[in-house]
C-alpha positions as CSV (number, residue, x, y, z in Angstrom):
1,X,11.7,23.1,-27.0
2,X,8.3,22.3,-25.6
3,X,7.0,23.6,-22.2
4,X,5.6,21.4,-19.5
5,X,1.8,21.9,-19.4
6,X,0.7,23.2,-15.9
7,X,-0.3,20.0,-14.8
8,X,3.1,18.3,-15.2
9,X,4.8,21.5,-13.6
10,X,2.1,20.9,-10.3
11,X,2.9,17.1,-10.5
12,X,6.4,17.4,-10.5
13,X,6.4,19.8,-7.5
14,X,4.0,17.6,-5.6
15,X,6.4,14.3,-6.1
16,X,9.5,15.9,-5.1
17,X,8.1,18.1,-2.1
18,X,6.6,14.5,-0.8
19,X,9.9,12.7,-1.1
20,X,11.5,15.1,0.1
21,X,9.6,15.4,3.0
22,X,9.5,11.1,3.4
23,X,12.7,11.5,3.4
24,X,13.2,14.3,5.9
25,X,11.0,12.4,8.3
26,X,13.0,8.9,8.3
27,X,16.3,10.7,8.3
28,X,14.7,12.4,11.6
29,X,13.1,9.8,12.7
30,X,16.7,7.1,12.7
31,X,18.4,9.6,14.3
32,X,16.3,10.9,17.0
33,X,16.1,6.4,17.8
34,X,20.4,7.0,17.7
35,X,21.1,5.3,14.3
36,X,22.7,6.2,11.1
37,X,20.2,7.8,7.8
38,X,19.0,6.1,5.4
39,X,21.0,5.8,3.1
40,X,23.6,3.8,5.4
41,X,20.1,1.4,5.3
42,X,20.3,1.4,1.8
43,X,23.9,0.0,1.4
44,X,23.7,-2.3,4.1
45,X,20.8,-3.9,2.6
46,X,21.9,-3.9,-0.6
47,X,25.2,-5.8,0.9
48,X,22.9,-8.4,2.1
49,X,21.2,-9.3,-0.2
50,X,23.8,-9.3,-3.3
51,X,26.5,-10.2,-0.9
52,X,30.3,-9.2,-1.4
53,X,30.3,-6.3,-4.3
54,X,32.3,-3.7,-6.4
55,X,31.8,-0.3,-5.6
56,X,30.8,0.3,-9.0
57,X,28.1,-2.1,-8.7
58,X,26.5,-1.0,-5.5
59,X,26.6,2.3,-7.7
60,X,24.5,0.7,-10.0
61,X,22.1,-0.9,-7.5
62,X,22.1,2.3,-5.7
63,X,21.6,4.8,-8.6
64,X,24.1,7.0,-6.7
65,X,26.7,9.1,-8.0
66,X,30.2,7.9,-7.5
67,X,31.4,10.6,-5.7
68,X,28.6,10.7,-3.5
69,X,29.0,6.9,-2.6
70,X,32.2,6.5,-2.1
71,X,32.0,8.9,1.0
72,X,29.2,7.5,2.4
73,X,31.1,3.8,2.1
74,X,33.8,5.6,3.7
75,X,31.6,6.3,6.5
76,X,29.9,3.2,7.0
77,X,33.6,1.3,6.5
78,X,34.4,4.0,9.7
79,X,31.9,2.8,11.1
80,X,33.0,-0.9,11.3
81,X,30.1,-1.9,9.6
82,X,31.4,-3.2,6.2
83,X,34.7,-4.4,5.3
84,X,36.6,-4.3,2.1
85,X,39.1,-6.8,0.5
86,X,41.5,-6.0,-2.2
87,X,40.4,-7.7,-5.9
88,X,42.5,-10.4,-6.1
89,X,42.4,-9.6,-10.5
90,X,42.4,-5.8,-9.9
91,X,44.9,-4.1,-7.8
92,X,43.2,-1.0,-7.4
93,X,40.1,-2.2,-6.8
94,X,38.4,-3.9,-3.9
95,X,35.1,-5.6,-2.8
96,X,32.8,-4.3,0.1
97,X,30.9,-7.5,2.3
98,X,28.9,-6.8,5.0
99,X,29.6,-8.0,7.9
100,X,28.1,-9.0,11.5
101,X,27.9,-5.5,12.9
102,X,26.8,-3.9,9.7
103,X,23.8,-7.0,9.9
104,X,23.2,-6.1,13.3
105,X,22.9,-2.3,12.8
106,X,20.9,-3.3,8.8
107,X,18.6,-5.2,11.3
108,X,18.0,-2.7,14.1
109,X,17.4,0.4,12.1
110,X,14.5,-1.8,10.5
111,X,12.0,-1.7,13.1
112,X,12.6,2.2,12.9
113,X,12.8,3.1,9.5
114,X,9.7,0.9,8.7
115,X,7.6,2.7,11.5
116,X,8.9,6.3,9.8
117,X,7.8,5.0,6.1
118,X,4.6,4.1,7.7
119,X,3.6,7.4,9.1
120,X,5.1,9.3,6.4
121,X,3.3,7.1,3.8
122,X,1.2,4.0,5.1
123,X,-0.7,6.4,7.6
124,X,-1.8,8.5,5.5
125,X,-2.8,7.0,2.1
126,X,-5.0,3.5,2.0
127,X,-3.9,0.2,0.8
128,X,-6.0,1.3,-2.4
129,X,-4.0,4.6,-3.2
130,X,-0.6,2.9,-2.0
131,X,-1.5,0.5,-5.1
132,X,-2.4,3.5,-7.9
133,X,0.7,5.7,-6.2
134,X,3.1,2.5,-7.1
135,X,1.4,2.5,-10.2
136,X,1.4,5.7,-11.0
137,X,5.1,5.8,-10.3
138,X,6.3,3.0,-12.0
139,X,7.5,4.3,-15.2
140,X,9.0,6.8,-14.0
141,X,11.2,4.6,-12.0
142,X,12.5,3.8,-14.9
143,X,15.5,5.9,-16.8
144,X,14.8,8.5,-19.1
145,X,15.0,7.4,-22.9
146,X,16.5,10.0,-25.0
């Protein structure tokens, strides 16, 4: 089994230090403003824009682990911010849908979570290495083939 050379090893530290500490800022930032993490931002918009879905498919969307999402819809469902409706050709399952406090809150945590990706990011790298970070990053946005 092959190594990492030392400059993969440094890269790979450097990208997950820097999202993890994106990450730590806009968590920090939402709830010092009073509103719920990101990743409540995350399903909400997701809801929006693909409208009424299957768990399973927000999973997909999401890239989240079951487990791990379906106590953080729990929470937002809490919340009042997303209903669910049993699947009329599944009896076990059921569909979320966001609805109009789950777009109000999707809408007010915007303004906030866009000012925290801003100074995390935006602030602090140019337009120009925004454009070879995205680049850069593309393919590993992508999954891993085998």
């Amino acid at each position: 089994m092959a190594k990492p050379a030392a400059m993969t090893l440094l890269a790979w530290t450097r990208l997950l230090r820097a999202a993890d500490l994106a990450s730590q800022h806009c968590a920090a930032t939402l709830r010092e403003a009073g509103l719920p993490p990101p990743e409540w931002y995350d399903v909400l918009l997701a809801l929006e824009r693909g409208g009424p879905q299957r768990p399973r498919d927000l999973q997909v969307t999401l890239s989240a682990e079951q487990y791990t999402l379906s106590r953080l819809l729990d929470r937002i469902a809490k919340a009042g911010l997303i209903t669910r409706t049993p699947c009329p050709d599944d009896a076990r399952g059921h569909t979320l849908d966001l609805n109009s406090e789950g777009k109000a809150m999707r809408a007010a945590m915007w303004p906030v979570y866009a000012e925290a990706i801003e100074a995390a990011l935006g602030a602090r790298v140019d337009d120009e290495g925004c454009a070879a970070l995205a680049s850069l990053l593309a393919p590993l946005a992508e999954p891993v083939s085998g």
